[in-house]
C-alpha positions in Angstrom: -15.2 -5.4 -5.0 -12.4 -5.7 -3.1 -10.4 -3.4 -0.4 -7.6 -3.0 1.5 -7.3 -4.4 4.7 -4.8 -1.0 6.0 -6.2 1.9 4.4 -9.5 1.0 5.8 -7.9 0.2 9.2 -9.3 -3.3 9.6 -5.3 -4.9 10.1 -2.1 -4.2 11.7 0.6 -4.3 10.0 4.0 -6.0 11.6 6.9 -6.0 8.9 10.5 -5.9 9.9 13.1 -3.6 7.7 15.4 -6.4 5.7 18.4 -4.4 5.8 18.4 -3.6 10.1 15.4 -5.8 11.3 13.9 -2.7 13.1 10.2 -1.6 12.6 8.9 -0.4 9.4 5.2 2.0 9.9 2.9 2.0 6.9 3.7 5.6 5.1 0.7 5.1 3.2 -0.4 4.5 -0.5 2.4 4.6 -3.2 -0.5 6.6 -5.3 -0.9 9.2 -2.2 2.6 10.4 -3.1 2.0 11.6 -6.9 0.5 15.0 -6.2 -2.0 17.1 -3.6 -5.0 15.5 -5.4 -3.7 11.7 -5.9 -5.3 10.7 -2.5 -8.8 12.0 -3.8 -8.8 10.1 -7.4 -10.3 6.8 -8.0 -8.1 3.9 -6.4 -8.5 1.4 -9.5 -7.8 4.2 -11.9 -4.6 5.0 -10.1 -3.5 1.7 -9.9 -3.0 1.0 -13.9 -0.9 4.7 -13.6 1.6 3.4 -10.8 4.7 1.6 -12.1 2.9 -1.8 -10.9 1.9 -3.3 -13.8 -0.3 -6.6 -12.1 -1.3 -4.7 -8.8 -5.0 -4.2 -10.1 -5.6 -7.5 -11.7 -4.0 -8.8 -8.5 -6.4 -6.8 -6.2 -2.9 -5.6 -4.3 -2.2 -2.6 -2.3 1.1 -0.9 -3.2 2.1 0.9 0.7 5.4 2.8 1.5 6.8 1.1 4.6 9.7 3.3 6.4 12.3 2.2 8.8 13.3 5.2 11.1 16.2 3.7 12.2 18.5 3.1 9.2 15.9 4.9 6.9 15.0 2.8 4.5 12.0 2.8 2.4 10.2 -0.3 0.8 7.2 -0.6 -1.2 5.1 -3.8 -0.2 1.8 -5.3 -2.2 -0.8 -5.9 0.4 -3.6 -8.2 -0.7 -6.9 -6.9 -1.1 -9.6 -8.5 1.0 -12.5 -9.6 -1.4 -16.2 -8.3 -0.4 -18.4 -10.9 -1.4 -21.5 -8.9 -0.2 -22.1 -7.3 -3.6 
C-alpha cells in the first residue's frame, strides 16, 4: 500500500512557478476536480481514469499547483510513500 505524502498532510510542499518563480500552493488532487463526488471514490480506481497513463503503476500523486501571481497552473506527480507495515 502506498500513500501520499500531501493529501495525508505528512510533507510540505515548496515548488516555485517556472514561468515567474513565485509560490505555487497545492490546489489539491487532479481527480478532486472531475465532479462533486470524485473526492469520495476510490484513489486507485481514479487514477487509471485521469489522463496519466503510468501514475498508478508509478504509485504518483497527480496535484494542481497554482501560482497567484502570474496564475499559472501546473500539474505535478508526487511520489507515493510506500507502507511497508502491511
Amino acid at each position: 500500500m502506498s500513500m501520499c505524502p500531501i493529501c495525508n498532510q505528512l510533507s510540505v510542499t515548496q515548488y516555485r512557478c517556472p514561468s515567474c518563480l513565485g509560490k505555487m500552493e497545492d490546489s489539491g488532487r487532479v481527480m478532486d476536480y472531475y465532479d462533486d463526488y470524485s473526492a469520495y471514490l476510490e484513489i486507485d480506481g481514479m487514477k487509471l481514469e485521469d489522463g496519466y497513463p503510468e501514475d498508478e503503476k508509478e504509485k504518483q500523486c497527480p496535484h494542481v499547483f497554482y501560482c497567484s501571481q502570474c496564475t499559472t497552473e501546473n500539474v505535478l506527480l508526487i511520489h507515493e510513500w510506500r507502507n511497508e507495515c502491511n
